[in-house]
Structure formats: structure tokens, C-alpha cells
Backbone as a chain_set.jsonl record, in Angstrom:
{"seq": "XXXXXXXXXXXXXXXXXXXXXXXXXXXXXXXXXXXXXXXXXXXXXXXXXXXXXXXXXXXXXXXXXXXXXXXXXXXXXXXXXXXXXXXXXXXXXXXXXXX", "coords": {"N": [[0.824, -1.192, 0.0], [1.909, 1.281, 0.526], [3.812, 1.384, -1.244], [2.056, 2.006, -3.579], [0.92, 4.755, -3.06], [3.493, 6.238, -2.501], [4.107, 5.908, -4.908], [1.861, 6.539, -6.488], [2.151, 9.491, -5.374], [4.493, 10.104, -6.769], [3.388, 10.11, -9.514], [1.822, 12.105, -9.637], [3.428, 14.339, -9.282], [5.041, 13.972, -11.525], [3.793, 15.252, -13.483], [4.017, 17.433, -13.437], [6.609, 17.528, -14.306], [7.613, 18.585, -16.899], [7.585, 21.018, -16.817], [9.163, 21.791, -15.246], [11.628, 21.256, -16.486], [11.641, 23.302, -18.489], [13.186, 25.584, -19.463], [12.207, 28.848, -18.518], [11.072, 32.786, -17.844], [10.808, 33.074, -15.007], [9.036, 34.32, -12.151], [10.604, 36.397, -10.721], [12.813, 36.157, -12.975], [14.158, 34.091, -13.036], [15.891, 32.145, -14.588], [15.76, 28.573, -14.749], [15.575, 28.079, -12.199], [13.879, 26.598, -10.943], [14.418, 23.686, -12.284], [16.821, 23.567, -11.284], [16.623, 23.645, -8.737], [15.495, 20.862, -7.586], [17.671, 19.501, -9.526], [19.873, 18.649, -7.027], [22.079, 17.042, -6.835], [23.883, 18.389, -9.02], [24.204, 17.921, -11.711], [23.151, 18.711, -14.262], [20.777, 17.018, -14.864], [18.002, 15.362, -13.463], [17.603, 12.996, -11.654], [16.424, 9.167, -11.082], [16.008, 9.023, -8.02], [16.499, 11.514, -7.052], [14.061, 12.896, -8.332], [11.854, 10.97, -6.787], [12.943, 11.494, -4.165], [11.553, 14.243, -4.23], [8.88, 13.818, -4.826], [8.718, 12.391, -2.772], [8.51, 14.251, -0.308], [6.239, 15.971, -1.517], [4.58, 14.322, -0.723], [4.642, 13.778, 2.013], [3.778, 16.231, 2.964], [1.52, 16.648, 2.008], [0.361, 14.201, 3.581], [-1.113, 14.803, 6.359], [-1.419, 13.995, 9.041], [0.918, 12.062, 8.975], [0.376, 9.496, 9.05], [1.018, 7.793, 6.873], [-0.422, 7.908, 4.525], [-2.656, 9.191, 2.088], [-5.466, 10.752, 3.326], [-9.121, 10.771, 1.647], [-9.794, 13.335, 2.634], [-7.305, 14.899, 3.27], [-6.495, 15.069, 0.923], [-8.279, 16.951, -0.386], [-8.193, 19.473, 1.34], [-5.166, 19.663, 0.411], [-5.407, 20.399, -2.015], [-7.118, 22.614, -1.798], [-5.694, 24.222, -0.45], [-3.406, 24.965, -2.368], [-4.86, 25.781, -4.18], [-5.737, 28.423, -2.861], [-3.044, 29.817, -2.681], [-2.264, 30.346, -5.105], [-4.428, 31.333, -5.903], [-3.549, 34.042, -4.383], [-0.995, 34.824, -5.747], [-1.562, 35.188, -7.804], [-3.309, 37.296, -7.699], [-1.213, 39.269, -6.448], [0.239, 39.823, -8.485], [-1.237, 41.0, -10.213], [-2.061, 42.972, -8.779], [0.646, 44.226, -8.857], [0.929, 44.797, -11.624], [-1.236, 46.756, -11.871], [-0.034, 48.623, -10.467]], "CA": [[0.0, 0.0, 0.0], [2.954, 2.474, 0.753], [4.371, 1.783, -2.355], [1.344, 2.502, -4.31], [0.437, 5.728, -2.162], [4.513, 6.893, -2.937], [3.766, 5.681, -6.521], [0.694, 7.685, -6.949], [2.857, 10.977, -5.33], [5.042, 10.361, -8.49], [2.777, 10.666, -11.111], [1.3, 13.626, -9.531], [5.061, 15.278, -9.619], [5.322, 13.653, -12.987], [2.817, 16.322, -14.136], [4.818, 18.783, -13.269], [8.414, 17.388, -14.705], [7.481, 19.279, -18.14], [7.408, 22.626, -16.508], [10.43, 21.888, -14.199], [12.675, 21.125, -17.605], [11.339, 24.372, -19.61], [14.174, 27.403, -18.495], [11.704, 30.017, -19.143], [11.701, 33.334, -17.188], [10.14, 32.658, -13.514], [8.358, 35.444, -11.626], [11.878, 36.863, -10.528], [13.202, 36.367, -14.351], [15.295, 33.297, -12.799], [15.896, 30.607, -15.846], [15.751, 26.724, -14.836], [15.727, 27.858, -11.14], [13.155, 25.484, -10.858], [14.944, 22.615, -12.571], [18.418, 23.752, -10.643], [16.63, 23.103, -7.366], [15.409, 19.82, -7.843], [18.827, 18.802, -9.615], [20.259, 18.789, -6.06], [23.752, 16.972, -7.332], [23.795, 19.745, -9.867], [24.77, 17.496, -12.924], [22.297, 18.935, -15.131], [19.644, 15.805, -14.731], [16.918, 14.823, -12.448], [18.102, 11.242, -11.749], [15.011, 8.927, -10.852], [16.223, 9.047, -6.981], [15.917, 12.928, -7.342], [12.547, 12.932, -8.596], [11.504, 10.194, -6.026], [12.649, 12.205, -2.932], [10.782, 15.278, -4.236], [7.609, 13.035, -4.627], [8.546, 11.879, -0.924], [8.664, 15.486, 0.135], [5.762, 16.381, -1.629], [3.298, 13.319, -0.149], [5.229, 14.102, 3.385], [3.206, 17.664, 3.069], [-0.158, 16.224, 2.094], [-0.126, 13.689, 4.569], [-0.956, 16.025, 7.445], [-1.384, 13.6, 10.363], [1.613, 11.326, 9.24], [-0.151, 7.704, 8.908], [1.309, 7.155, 5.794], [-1.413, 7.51, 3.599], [-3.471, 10.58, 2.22], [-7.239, 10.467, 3.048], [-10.006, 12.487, 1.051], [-9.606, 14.934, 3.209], [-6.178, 15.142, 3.289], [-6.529, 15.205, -0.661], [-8.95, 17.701, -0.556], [-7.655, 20.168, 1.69], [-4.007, 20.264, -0.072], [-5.637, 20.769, -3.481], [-7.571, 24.215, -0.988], [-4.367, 25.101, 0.076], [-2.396, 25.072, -3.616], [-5.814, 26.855, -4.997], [-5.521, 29.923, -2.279], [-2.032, 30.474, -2.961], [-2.299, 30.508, -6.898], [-5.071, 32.665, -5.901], [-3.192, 34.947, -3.763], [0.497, 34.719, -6.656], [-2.45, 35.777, -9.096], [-4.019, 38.743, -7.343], [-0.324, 40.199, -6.499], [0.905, 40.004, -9.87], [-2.577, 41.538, -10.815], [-1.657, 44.801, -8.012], [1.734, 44.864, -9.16], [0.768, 45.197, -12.61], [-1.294, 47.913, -11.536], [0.913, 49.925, -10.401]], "C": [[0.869, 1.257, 0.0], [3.489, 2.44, -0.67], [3.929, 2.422, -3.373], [0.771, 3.561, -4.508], [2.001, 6.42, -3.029], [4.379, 6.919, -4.784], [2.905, 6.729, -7.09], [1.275, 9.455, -6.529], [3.635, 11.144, -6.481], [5.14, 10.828, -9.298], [1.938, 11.961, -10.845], [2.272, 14.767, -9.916], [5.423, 15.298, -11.166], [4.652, 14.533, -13.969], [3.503, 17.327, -14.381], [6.389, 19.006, -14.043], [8.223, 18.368, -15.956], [7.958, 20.378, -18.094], [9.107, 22.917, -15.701], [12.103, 22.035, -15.129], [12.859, 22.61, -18.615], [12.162, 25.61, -18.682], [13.271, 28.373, -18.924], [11.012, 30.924, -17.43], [10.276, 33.305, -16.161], [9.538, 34.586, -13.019], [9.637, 36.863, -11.24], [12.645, 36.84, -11.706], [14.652, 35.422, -13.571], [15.409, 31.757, -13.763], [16.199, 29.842, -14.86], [16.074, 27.18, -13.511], [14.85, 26.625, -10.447], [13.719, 24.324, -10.927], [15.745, 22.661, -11.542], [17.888, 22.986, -9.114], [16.093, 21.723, -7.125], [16.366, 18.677, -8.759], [19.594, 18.826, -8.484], [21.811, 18.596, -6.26], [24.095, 17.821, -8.432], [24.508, 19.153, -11.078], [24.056, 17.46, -14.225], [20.719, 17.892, -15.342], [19.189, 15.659, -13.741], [17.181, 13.361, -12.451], [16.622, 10.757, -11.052], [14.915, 8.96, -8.802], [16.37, 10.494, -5.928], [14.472, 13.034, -7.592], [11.444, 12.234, -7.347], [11.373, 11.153, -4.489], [12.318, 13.609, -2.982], [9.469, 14.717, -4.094], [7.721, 12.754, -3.369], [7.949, 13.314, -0.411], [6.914, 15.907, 0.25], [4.346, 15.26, -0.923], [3.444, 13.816, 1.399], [4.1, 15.259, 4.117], [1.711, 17.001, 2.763], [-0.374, 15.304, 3.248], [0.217, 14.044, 5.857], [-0.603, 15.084, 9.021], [-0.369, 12.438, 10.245], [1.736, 10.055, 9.229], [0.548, 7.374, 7.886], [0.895, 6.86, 4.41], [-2.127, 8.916, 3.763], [-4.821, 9.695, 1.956], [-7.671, 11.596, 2.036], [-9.751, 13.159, 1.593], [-8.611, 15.309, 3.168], [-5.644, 16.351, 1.675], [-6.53, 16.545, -0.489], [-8.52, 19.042, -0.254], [-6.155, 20.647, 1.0], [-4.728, 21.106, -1.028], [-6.385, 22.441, -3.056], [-6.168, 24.898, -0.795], [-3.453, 25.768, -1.301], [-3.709, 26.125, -4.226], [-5.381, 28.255, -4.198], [-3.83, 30.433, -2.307], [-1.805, 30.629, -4.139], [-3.406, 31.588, -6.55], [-4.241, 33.896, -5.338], [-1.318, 35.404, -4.62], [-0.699, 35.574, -7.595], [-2.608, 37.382, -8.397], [-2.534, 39.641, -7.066], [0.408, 40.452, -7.82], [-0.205, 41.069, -10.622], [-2.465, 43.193, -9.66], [-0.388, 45.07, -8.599], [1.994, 45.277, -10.726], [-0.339, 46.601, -13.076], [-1.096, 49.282, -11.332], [1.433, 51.084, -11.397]], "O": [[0.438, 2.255, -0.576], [3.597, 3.516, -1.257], [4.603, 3.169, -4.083], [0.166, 3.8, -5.553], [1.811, 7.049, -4.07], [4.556, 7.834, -5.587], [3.185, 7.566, -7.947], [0.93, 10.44, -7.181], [3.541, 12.158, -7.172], [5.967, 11.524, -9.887], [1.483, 12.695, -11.722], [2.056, 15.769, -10.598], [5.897, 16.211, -11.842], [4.95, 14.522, -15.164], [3.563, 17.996, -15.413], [7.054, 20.015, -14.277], [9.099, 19.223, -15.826], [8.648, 20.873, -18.984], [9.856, 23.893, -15.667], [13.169, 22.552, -14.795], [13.853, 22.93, -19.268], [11.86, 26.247, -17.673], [13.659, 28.868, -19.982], [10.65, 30.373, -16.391], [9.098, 33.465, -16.478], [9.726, 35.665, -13.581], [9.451, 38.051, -11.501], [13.473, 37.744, -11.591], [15.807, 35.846, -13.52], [15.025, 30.619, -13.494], [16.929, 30.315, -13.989], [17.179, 26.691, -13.274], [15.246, 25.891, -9.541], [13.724, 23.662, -9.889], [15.523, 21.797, -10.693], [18.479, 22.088, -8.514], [16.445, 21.427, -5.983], [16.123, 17.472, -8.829], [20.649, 19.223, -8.978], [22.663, 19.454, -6.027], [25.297, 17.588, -8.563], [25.431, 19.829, -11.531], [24.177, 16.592, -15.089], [19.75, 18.273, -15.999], [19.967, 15.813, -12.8], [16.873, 12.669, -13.422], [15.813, 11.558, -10.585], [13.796, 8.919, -8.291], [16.365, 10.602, -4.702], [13.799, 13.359, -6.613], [10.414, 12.819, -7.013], [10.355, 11.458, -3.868], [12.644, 14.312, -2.026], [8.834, 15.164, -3.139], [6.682, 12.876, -2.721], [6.753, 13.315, -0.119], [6.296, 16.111, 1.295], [3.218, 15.719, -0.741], [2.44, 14.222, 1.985], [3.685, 15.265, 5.276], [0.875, 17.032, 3.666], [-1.331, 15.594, 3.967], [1.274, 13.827, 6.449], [0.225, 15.409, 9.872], [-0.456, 11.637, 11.176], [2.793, 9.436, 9.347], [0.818, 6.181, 8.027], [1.348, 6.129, 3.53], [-2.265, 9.604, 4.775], [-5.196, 8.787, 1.214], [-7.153, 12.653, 1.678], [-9.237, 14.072, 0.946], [-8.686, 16.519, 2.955], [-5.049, 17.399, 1.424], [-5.553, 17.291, -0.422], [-8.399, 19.851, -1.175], [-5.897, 21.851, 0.998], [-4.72, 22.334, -0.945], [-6.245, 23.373, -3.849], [-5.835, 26.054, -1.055], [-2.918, 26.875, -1.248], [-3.4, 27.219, -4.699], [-4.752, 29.119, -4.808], [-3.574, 31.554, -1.869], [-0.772, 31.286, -4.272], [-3.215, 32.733, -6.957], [-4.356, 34.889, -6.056], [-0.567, 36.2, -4.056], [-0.412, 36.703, -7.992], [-1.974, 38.386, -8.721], [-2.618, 40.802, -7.467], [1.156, 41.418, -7.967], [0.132, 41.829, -11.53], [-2.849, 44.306, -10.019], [-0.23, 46.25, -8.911], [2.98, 45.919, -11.087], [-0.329, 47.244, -14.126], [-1.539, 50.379, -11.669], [2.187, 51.963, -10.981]]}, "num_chains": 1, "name": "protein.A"}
């Protein structure tokens, strides 16, 4: 069950590898800072043991109470939490373009 639970954090990350590879200019106008920090040994590649303990990382953070396993709610609530801060990256980019 753990494996399938870390498995399934994966392919959620795996969504994301596309975006993590593309150097294009970040909110700060920082190329492949993204990639850079998830190449940790800094040899230009995401090795699969790299990728893995970002997927750890990132299940670590959804599963709030630590069991080992995300419930619906667990789910639910991250996916609240990642919406109000895309909301709240949106609305300051939206005052500072304002300005």
C-alpha cells in the first residue's frame, strides 16, 4: 500500500516534470531555477532518486497527520491550500501590474 500511495505521489510530480525542464523566465526572471533546485547533485539531470525524494517530500506535506497515507480529506484540503495560494500569486501580480 505504501508503495502505491509513494507511486501515486510520483505521477502527480510527474505532471509537473514538463514545466520543471522548460528554463523560461520565472516570476523573478530566474531561468531553470526550478529545474536547478530539484537537480540537487547539480549534474544537469533529475536522476530517478531525485525525482523520487521530491515526490517523498511532496506526499510528506499532504499527509498532514503522518499515517502514511493521504485520506479524502487530506486530498482535498491540499488541493484548498495550492488553490488559495495561486489565488493569492495571481491577485499580487494583478496589483503589481497595476501599479
Amino acid at each position: 500500500m505504501k508503495k502505491l500511495l509513494i507511486l501515486g505521489a510520483a505521477v502527480l510530480t510527474l505532471q509537473t516534470a514538463s514545466v520543471l525542464a522548460e528554463h523560461h523566465e520565472g516570476e523573478k526572471g530566474n531561468k531553470g531555477q526550478i529545474f536547478a533546485s530539484k537537480d540537487t547533485n547539480g549534474d544537469g539531470v533529475i536522476s530517478k532518486s531525485e525525482f523520487l525524494a521530491n515526490a517523498e517530500k511532496k506526499f510528506a506535506t499532504i499527509d498532514t497527520n503522518g499515517d502514511g497515507s493521504i485520506s479524502k480529506e487530506e486530498a482535498r484540503t491540499a488541493k484548498k491550500v495550492k488553490r488559495d495560494v495561486m489565488k493569492e500569486k495571481r491577485k499580487g501580480r494583478k496589483e503589481k501590474a497595476d501599479q
